[in-house]
N, C-alpha and C positions, 0 to 999 in steps of 0.2 A: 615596359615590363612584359614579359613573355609570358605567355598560358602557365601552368606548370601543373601536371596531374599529381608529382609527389608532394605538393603541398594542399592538393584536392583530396588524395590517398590520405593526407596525413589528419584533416581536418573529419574525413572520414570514419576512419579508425577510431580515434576520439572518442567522437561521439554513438558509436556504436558500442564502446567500452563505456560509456556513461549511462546510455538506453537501460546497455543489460546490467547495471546495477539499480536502475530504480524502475522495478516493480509497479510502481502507480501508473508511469506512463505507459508501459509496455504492455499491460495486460488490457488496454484498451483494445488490442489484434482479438483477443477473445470475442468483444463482441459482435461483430461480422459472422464470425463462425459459429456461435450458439444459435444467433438469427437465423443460420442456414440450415442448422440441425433443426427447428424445429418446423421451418418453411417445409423441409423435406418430408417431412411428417404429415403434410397436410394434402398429401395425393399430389397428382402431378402437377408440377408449377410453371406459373403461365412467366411470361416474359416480364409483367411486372415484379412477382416475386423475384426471379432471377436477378434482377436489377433493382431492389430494394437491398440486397445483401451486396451488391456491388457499391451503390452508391453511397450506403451506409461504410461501408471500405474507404471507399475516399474520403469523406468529409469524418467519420472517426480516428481513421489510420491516417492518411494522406496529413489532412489538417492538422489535427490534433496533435500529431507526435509531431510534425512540425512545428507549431505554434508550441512546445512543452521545448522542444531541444533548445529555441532561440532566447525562449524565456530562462532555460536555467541557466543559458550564459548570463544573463543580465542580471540573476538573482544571484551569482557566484561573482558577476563584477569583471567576469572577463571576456565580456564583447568588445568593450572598449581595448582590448588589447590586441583582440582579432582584427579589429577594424584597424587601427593603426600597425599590424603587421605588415610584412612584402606583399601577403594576399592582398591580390585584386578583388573588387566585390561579386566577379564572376566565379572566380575561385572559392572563392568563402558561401558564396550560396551556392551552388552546385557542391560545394562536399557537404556542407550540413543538408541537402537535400538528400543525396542518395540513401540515407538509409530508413529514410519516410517514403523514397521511390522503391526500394527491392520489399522493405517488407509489405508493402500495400500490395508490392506483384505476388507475393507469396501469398499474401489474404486473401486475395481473387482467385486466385489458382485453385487454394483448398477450397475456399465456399461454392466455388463451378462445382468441382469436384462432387461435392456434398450435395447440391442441390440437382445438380444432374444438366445444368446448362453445358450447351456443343450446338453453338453458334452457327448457321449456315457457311458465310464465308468469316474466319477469324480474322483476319487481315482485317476488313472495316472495322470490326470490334477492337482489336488490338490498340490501332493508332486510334479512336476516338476514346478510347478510355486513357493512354497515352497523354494527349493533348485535353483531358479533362483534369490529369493529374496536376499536370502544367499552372493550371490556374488555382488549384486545391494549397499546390506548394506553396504557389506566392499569397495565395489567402491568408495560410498558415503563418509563412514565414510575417506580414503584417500585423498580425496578431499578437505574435509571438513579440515581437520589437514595441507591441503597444501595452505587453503584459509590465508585469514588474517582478513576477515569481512566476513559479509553475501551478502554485495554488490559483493564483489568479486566471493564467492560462486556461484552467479546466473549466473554470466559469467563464469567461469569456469565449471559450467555442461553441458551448451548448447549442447557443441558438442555430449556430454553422450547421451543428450534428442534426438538428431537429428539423432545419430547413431544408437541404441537399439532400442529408440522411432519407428521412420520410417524407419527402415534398412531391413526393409522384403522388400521394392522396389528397394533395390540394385539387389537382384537375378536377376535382368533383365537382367544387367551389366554381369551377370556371363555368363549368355548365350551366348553374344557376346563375352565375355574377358575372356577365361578360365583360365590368369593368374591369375583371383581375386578370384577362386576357395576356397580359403580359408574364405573368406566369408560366406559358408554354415555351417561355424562350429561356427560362434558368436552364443552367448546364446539366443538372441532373434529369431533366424532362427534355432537352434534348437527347441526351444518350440513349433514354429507352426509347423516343420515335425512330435516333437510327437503328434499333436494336428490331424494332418491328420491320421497317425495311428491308433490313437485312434477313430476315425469316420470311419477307413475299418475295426474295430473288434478288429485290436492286443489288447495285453494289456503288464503286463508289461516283460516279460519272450522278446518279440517282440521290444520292445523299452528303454533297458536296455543300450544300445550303447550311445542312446541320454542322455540316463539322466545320463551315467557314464561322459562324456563331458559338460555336464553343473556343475555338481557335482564336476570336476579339475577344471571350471572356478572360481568356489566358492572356494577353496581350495588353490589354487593360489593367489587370491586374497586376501585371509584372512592374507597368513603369511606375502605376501607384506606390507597388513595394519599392523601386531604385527609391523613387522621392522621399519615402517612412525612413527608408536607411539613411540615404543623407543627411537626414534631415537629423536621427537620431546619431551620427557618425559627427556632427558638428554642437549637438548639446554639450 
C-alpha cells in the first residue's frame, strides 16, 4: 500500500471541520493565550515564563485536542471504520495529527508574540519544540484511544495539562528532594534548559543531549501508541 497524502488531506479536513464545530475542545487554544496576556503584565519575563506558556501549549493544545479528536471518533463509533479503511495507520495518524500540529504552531506564535519571546538562535528552538510536539501527539493520540468520550478525554488529560503544563515549578522540589532528581529529564524541563542555552550562545553541537532525550521521549512514546492502536484496532 503506497503513502497517499489525499487520503491524509482527506482525514485532515474532517477533522478540522469537526474541531471547528465543537466549541468545548477548541477553546482550549485560549488558554495559552490568556496565560500569556497576563505573564506579560508582570514586567519583563524571564525564560521560565516564556516557556510556561509554551509548555502549557503543547500539553493543553498539543495533547488535548489530540486526545478529544481520537476520542470522538470512538464516542461516534467510527474509529473502528478508520482503522479498517485503505488508510495505513501512518496515514490515519499523521492526518488526525495535523491539526493539533498547525494550531499548537499558531498558539506559540501568538503567545511569543504576546509575551515578547525572540529566541537567540530560532532554529534550536524551533526543532526542539518540534520534536517535543512529536511525543505530546502520541501522548495524546494514547489517551485519546484509552478515552471512551470526549468528556472522558478532558478528565483524563488534566494531569498531562498540570504535569508538562506547570511542571517547570516542580524544580523547586528537586532542590530540597534530590530523590525527585529525575524530574529534570521530563520534556518540558528539558526544553526550558535548551531554551537557557540557547540565550548563553550554545547552539546545537552544545545542546545535542537535551534534544537526544526529548527525541527517546517521542520515540518511546510513539511505539507505545502503534501497540494501544493495535491492540485497540483488534478489540
Amino acid at each position: 500500500m503506497t503513502f497517499s497524502w489525499k487520503r491524509i488531506y482527506a482525514i485532515f479536513n474532517k477533522d478540522l471541520k469537526d474541531l471547528s464545530k465543537n466549541m468545548y475542545v477548541s477553546s482550549i487554544v485560549i488558554l495559552p493565550i490568556i496565560m500569556a496576556f497576563l505573564y506579560s503584565y508582570m514586567g519583563e519575563a524571564t525564560i521560565d515564563l516564556h516557556f510556561m506558556v509554551i509548555n502549557l501549549a503543547l500539553a493543553s493544545v498539543t495533547a488535548f485536542i489530540q486526545c478529544a479528536v481520537i476520542a470522538e471518533e470512538k464516542e461516534k463509533h467510527t474509529l473502528r471504520g478508520l482503522m479498517l479503511s485503505p488508510a495505513s495507520l501512518s496515514e490515519i495518524l499523521t492526518g488526525k495529527s495535523l491539526v493539533s500540529f498547525f494550531l499548537t504552531v499558531i498558539t506559540i506564535v501568538i503567545g511569543a508574540m504576546i509575551t515578547g519571546y525572540e529566541p537567540t538562535n530560532i532554529t534550536v528552538i524551533a526543532v526542539a519544540i518540534i520534536v517535543s510536539m512529536l511525543f505530546y501527539l502520541a501522548l495524546g493520540t494514547i489517551l485519546g484511544l484509552l478515552s471512551r468520550s470526549v468528556l472522558e478525554a478532558s478528565v483524563i488529560i488534566l494531569p498531562v495539562i498540570f504535569l508538562f503544563g506547570f511542571g517547570s515549578m516542580l524544580m523547586i522540589l528537586v532542590e530540597q528532594y534530590p530523590a525527585l532528581s529525575f524530574i529534570e529529564y521530563l520534556p518540558n524541563i528539558q526544553l526550558v534548559e535548551i531554551a537557557y542555552d540557547v540565550e548563553a550562545g550554545l547552539g546545537f553541537g552544545d545542546v545535542w543531549v537535551n534534544l537526544l532525550v526529548l527525541l527517546l521521549w517521542a520515540i518511546v512514546t510513539a511505539i507505545l501508541m502503534a501497540f494501544v492502536y493495535k491492540r485497540k484496532e483488534m478489540d
